[in-house]
N, C-alpha and C positions, 0 to 999 in steps of 0.2 A: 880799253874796253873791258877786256877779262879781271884785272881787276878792280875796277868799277862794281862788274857782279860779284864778284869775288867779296870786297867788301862790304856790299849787301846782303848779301848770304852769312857772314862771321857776326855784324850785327844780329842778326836775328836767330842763329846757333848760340851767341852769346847768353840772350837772354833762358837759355834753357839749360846751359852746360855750366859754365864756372860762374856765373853770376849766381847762380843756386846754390852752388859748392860751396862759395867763399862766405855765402850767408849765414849756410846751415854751421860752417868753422866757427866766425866769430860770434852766435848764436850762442855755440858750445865750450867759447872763450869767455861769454861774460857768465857763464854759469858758473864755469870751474875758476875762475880766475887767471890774474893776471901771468903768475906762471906759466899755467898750463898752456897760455897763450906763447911764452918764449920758449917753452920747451916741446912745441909741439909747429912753432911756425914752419918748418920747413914742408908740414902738410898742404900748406896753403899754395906753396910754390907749386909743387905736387899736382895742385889738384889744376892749379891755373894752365903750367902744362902738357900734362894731360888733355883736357880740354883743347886747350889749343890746336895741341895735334890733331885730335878726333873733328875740327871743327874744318881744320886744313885738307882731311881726308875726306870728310861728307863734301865740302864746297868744291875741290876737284872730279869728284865724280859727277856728283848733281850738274857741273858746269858743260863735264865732258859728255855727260850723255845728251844732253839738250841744247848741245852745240851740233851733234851730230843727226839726233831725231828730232827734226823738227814737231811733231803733232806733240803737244804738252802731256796728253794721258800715257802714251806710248812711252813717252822719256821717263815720266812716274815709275811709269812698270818698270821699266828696265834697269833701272834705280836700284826699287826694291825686288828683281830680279836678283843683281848682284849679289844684294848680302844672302837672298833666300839657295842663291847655287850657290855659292861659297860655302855657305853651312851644310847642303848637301855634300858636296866633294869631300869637305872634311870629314865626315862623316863615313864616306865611304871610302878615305885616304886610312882613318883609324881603323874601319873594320877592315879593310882587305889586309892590310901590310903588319898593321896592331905597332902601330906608334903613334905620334902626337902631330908629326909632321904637319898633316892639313890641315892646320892651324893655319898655316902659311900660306893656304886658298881662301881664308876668312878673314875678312877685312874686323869685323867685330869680333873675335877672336885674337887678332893681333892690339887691337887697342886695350883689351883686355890685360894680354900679357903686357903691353907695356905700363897699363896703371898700375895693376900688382908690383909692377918691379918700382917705378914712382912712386908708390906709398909703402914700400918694403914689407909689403904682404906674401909670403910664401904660401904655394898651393899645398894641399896636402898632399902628402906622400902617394903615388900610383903605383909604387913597387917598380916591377923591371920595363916599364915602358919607356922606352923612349922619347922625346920630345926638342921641338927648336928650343935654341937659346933667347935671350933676349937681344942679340945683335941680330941674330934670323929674323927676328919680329919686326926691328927699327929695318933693315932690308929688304924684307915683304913690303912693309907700309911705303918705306921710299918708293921700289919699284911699282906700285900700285902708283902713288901720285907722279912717280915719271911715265907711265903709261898716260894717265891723265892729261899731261902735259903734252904732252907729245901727239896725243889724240887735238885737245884743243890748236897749237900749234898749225897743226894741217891743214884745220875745215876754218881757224877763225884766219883771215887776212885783213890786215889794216889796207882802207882805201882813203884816197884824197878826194872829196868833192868840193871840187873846183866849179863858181858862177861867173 
């Protein structure tokens, strides 16, 4: 059943996440040419998982909250709850303490860091702050989807009906 939604939900993340991505690549491959295309394929991988990730993280959340709320607007909200408290917390993780840390309370925040690090983009220098690494990031993200999981787990039960 949960992956049933699950993959109806990646379906339709699909078409907005790396279907786009890999468009906008080989768009930018038949301009530059064929080279540019083997010397740069590993962006493609890149971008597909990235994506992936990011599509694994919305669909657990989006699953687990409307597993638990049942009223459809209220699941919404709490949805886009999430990412809106997370970016508050970080927020006030960075200004109270002045590191990077609550990062680590931001779901889009960690996706962030991990495409930078998937497309070997380095942030610009912040001087003496501190900040997570990119295995902090891949273990935030995890723990976020085992929370999800573990949420779903609880409220979803497989039943037999029997006639």
């Amino acid at each position: 059943y949960i992956l049933g939604k699950l993959s109806v939900l990646c379906v339709a993340l699909s078409e907005i996440t790396w279907i786009p991505g890999l468009i906008l690549f080989f768009i930018e491959a038949s301009l530059d040419g064929r080279q540019w295309l083997w010397d740069n394929l590993w962006m493609a991988g890149a971008i597909l998982a990235g994506s992936l990730v990011w599509i694994l993280v919305l669909s657990l959340i989006a699953l687990a909250m409307s597993a638990w709320v049942k009223w459809r607007l209220a699941a919404g909200a709490l949805i886009l709850g999430i990412f809106f408290i997370g970016a508050g917390l970080q927020g006030a993780v960075v200004g109270i303490l002045r590191n990077e840390y609550g990062a680590l309370l931001n779901p889009a925040a960690l996706i962030i860091m991990i495409y930078r690090d998937l497309l070997g983009v380095t942030p610009a220098d912040t001087g003496a702050q501190l900040g997570p690494s990119i295995l902090d990031a891949w273990l935030a993200l995890g723990a976020i989807c085992g929370i999800c999981v573990a949420l779903l787990s609880r409220k979803i039960r497989a039943v037999q009906v029997v006639k």
